[in-house]
VOPA-374658 format. One line per 2 residues: their letters; for each residue y negated, x, z negated of N, C-alpha, C, O. Coordinates in nm, 3 decimals. Atoms other than C-alpha are relative to their C-alpha. Layout:
N
a	Y/X/Z/Y/X/Z/Y/X/Z/Y/X/Z ~ ...
END
This chain:
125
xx	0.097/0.076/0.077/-9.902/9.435/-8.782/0.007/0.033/-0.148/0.116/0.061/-0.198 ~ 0.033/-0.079/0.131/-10.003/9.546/-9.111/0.031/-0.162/-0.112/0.117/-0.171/-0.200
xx	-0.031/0.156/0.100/-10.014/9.150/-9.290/0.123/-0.020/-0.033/0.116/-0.114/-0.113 ~ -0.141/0.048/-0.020/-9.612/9.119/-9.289/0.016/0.120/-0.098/0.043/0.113/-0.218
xx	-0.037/-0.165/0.099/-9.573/9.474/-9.437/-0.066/-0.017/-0.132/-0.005/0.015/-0.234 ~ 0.032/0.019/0.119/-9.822/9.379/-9.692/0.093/-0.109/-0.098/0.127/-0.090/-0.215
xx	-0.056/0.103/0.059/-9.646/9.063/-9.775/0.129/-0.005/-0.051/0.152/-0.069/-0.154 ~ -0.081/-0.028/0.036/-9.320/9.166/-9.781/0.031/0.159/-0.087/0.140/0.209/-0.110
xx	0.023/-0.130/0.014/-9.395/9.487/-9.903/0.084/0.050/-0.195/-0.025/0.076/-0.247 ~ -0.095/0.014/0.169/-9.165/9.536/-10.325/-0.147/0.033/-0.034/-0.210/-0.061/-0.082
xx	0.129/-0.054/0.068/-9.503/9.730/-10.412/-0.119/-0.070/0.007/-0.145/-0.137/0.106 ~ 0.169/0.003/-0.008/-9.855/9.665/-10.476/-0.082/0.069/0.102/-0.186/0.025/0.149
xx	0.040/-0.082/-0.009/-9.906/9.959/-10.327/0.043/0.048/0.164/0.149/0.106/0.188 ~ -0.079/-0.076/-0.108/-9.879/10.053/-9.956/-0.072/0.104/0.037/-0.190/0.116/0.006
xx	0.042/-0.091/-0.063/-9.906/10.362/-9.761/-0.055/0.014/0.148/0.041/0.066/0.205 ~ 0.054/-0.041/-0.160/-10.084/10.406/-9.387/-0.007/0.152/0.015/-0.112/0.215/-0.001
xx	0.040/-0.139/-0.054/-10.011/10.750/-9.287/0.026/0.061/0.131/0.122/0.071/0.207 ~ 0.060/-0.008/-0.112/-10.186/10.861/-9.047/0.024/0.098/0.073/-0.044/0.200/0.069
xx	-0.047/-0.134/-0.080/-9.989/11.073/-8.795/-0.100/0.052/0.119/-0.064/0.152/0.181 ~ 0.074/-0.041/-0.132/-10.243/11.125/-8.521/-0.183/0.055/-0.057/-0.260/-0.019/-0.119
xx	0.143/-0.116/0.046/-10.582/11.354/-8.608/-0.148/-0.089/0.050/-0.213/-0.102/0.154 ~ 0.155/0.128/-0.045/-10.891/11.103/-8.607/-0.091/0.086/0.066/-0.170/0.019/0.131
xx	0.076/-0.100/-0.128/-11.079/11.415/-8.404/0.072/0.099/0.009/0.135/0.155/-0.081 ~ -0.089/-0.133/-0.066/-10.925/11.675/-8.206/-0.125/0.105/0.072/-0.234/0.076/0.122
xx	0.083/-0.112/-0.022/-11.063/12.026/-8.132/-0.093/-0.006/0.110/-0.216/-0.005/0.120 ~ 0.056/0.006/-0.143/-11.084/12.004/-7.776/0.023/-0.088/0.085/0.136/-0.135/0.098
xx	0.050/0.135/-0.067/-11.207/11.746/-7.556/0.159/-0.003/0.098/0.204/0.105/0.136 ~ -0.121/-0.023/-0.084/-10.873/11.669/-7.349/-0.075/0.022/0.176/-0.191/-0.010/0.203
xx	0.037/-0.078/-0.120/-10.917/11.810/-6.985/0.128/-0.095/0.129/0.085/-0.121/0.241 ~ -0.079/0.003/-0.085/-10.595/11.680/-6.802/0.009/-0.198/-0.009/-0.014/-0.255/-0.115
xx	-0.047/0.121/0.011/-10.502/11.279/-6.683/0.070/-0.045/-0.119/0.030/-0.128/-0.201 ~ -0.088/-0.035/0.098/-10.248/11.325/-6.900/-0.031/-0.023/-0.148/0.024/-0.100/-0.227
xx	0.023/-0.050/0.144/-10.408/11.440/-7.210/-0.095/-0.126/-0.018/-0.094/-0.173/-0.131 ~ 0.142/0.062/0.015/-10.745/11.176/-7.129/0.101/-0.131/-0.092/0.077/-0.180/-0.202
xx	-0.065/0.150/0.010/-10.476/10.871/-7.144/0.069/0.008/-0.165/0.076/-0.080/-0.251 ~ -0.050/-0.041/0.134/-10.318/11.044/-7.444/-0.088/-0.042/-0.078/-0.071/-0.152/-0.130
xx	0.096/0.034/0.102/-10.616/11.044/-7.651/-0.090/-0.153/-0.018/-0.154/-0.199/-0.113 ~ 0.054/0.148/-0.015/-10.730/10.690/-7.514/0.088/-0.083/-0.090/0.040/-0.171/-0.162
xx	-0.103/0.084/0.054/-10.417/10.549/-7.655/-0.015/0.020/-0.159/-0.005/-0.071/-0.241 ~ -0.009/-0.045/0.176/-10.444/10.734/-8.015/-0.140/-0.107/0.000/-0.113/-0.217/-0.049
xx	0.113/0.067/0.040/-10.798/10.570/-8.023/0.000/-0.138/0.000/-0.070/-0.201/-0.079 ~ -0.001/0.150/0.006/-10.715/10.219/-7.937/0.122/-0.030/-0.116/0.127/-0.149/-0.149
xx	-0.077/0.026/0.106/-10.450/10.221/-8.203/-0.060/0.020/-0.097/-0.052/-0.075/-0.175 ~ 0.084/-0.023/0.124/-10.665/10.359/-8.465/-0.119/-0.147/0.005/-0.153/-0.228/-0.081
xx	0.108/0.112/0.033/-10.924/10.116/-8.372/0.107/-0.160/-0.027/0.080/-0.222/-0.129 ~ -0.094/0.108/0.067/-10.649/9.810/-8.406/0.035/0.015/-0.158/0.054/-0.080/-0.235
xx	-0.047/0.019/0.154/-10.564/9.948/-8.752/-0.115/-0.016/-0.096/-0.082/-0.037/-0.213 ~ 0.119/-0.014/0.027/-10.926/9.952/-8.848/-0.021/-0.157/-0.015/-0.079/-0.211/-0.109
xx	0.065/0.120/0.015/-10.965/9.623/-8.787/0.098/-0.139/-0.037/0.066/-0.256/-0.056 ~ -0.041/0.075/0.076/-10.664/9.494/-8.903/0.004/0.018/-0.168/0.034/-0.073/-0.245
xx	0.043/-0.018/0.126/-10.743/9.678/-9.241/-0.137/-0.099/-0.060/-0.135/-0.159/-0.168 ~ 0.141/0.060/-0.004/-11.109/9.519/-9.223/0.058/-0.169/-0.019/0.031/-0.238/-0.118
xx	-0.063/0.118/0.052/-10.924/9.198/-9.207/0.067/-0.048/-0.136/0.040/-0.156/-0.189 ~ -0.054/0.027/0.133/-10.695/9.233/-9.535/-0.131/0.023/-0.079/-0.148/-0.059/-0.168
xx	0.081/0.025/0.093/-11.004/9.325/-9.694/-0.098/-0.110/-0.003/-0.148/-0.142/-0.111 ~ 0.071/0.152/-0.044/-11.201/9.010/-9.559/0.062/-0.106/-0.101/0.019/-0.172/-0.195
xx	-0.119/0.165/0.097/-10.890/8.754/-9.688/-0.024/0.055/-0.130/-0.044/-0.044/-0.201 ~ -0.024/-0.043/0.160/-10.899/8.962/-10.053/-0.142/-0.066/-0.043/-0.140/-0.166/-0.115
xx	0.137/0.017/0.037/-11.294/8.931/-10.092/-0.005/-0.159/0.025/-0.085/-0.228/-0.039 ~ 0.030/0.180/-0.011/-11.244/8.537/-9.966/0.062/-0.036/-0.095/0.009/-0.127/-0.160
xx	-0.105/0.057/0.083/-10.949/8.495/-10.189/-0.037/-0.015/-0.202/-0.012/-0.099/-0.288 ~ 0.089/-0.048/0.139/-11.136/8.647/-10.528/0.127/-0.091/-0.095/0.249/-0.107/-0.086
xx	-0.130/0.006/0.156/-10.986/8.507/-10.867/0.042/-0.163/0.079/0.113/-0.231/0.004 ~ -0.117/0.136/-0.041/-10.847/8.165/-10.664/0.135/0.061/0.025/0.232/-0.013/0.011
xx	-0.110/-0.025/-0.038/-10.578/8.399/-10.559/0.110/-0.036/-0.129/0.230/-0.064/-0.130 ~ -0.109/-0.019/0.083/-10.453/8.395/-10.869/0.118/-0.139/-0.067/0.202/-0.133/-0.157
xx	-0.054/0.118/0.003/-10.326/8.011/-10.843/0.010/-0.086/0.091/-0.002/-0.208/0.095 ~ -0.013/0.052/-0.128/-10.267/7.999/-10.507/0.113/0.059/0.041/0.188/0.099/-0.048
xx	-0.141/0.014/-0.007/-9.971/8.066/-10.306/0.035/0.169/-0.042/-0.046/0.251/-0.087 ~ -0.057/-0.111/0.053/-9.721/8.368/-10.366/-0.097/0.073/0.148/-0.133/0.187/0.119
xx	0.033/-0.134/-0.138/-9.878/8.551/-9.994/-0.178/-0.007/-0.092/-0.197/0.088/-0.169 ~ 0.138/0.023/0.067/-10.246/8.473/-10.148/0.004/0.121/-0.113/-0.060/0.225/-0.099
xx	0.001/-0.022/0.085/-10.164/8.587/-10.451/0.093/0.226/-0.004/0.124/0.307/-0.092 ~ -0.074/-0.133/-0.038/-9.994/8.943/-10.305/-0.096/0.066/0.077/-0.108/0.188/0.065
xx	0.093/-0.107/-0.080/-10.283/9.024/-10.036/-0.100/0.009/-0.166/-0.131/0.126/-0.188 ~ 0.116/-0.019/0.069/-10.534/8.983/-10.348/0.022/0.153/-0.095/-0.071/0.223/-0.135
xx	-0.025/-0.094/0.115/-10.342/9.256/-10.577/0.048/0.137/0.072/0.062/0.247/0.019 ~ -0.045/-0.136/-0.051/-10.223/9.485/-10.296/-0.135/0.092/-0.024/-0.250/0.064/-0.058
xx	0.101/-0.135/0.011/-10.370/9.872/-10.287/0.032/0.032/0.118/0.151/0.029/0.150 ~ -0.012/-0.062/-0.161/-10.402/9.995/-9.937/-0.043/0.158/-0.040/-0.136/0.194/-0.112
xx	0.032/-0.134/0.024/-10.384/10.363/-9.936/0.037/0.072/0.175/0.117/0.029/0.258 ~ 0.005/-0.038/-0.097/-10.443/10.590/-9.657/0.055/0.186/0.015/-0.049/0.246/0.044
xx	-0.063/-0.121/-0.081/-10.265/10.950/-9.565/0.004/0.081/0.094/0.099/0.078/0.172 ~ 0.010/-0.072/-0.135/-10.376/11.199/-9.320/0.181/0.128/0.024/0.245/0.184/-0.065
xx	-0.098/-0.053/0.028/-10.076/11.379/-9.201/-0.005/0.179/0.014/-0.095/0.226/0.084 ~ 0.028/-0.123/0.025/-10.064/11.723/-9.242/-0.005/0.080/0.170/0.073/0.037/0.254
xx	0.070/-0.091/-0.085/-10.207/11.976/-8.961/0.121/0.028/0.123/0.098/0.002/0.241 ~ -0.077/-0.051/-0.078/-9.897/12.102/-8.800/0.086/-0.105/0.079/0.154/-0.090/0.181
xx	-0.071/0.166/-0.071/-9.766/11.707/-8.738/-0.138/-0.001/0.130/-0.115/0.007/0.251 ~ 0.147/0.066/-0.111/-10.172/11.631/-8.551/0.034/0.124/0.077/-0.042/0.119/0.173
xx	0.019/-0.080/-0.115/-10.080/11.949/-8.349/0.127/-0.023/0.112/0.117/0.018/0.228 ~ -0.052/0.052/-0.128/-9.782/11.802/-8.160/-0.033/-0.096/0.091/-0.097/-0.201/0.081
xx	0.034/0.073/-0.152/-9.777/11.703/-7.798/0.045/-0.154/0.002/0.132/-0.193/-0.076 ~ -0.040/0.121/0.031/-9.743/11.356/-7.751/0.182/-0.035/0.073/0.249/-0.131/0.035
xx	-0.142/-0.024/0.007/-9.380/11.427/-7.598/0.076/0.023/-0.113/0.197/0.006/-0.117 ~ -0.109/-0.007/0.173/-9.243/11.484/-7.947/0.021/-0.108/-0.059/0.088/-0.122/-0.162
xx	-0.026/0.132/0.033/-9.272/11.132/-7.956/0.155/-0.066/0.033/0.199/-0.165/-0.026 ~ -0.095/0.025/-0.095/-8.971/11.093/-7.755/0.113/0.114/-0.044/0.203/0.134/0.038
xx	-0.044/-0.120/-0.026/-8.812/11.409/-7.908/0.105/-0.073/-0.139/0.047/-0.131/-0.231 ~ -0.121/0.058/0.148/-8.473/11.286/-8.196/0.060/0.110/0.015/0.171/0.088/0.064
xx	-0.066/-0.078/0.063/-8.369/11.608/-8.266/-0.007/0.034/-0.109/-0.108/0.051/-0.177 ~ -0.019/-0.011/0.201/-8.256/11.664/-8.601/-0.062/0.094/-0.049/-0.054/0.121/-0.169
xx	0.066/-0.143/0.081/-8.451/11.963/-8.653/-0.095/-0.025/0.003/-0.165/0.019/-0.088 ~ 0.127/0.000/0.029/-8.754/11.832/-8.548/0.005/-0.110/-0.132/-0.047/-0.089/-0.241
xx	0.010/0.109/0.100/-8.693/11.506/-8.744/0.001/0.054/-0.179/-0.078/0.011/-0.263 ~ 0.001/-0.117/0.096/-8.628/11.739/-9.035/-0.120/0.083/-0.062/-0.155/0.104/-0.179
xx	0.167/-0.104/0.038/-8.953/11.956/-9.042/-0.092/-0.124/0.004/-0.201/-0.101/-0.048 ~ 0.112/0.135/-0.003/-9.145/11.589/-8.994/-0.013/-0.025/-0.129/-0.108/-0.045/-0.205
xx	-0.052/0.077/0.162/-8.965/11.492/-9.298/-0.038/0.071/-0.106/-0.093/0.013/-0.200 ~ 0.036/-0.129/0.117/-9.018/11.813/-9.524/-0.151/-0.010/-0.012/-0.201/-0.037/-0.121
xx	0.151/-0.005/0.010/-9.408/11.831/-9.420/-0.026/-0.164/-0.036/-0.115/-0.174/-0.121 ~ 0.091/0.056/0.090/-9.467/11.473/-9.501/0.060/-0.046/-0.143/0.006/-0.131/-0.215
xx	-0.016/0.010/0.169/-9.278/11.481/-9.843/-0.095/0.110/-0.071/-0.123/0.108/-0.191 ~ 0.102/-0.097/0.075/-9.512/11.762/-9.917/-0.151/0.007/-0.041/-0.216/0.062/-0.130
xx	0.129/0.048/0.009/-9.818/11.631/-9.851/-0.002/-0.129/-0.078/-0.091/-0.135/-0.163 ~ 0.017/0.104/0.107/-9.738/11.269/-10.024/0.059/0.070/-0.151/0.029/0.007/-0.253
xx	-0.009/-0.060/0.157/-9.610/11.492/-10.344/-0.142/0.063/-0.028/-0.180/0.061/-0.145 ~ 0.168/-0.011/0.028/-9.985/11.611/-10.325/-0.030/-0.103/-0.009/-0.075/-0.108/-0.124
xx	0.083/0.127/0.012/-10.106/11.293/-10.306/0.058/-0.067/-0.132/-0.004/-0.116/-0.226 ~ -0.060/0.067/0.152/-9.871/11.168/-10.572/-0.035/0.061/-0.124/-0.064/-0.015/-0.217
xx	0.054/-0.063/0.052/-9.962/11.441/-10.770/-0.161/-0.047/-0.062/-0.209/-0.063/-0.174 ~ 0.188/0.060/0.011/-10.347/11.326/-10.742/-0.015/-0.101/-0.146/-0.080/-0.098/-0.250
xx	-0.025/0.103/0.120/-10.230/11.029/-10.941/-0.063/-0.158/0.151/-0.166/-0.225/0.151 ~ 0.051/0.130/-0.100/-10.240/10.741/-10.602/-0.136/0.002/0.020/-0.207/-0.095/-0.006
x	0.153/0.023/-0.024/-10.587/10.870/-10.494/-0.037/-0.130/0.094/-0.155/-0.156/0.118
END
């Protein structure tokens, strides 16, 4: 749930990055692959609409937040920021989900410090 993370969150500022490729090349073909891609889509659509929600409570909350409680007063000032993850993460199988080897965990880690130092770079696009 995304509301808890906001609330407890030290920053203003959180990140959603987005490990799974909002369209894929090719249409999946196998049981396997259909259920795969069913699952990425019903999660994306849950985060969609729990985003759609924090922005609902902010737009209700407007300048009352600012003398209302401390959670009020934290969804109104958060920044939701969003992160696609870089190319070579959206091309693993969904078994790499399941995969704790230190090498992969490693190359996960390198590609997305590289892509949020672009983004940081940007200046928090």
């Amino acid at each position: 749930p995304l509301l808890p993370l906001i609330l407890d969150a030290p920053s203003r500022d959180v990140l959603i990055v987005e490990v799974e490729p909002p369209r894929v090349a090719d249409l999946p073909a196998t049981a396997r692959s259909i259920a795969d891609r069913v699952d990425q889509l019903l999660f994306r659509a849950s985060l969609a609409r729990e985003v759609a929600a924090v922005e609902r409570l902010r737009a209700e909350l407007g300048p009352v937040a600012r003398v209302a409680s401390r959670a009020a007063r934290k969804l109104h000032a958060v920044r939701l920021h969003s992160l696609a993850a870089p190319e070579p993460m959206s091309t693993l199988g969904t078994d790499s989900k399941f995969n704790t080897q230190r090498r992969l965990i490693d190359e996960l880690h390198r590609q997305g410090a590289a892509v949020a130092d672009q983004w940081l770079a940007k200046g928090l696009a």
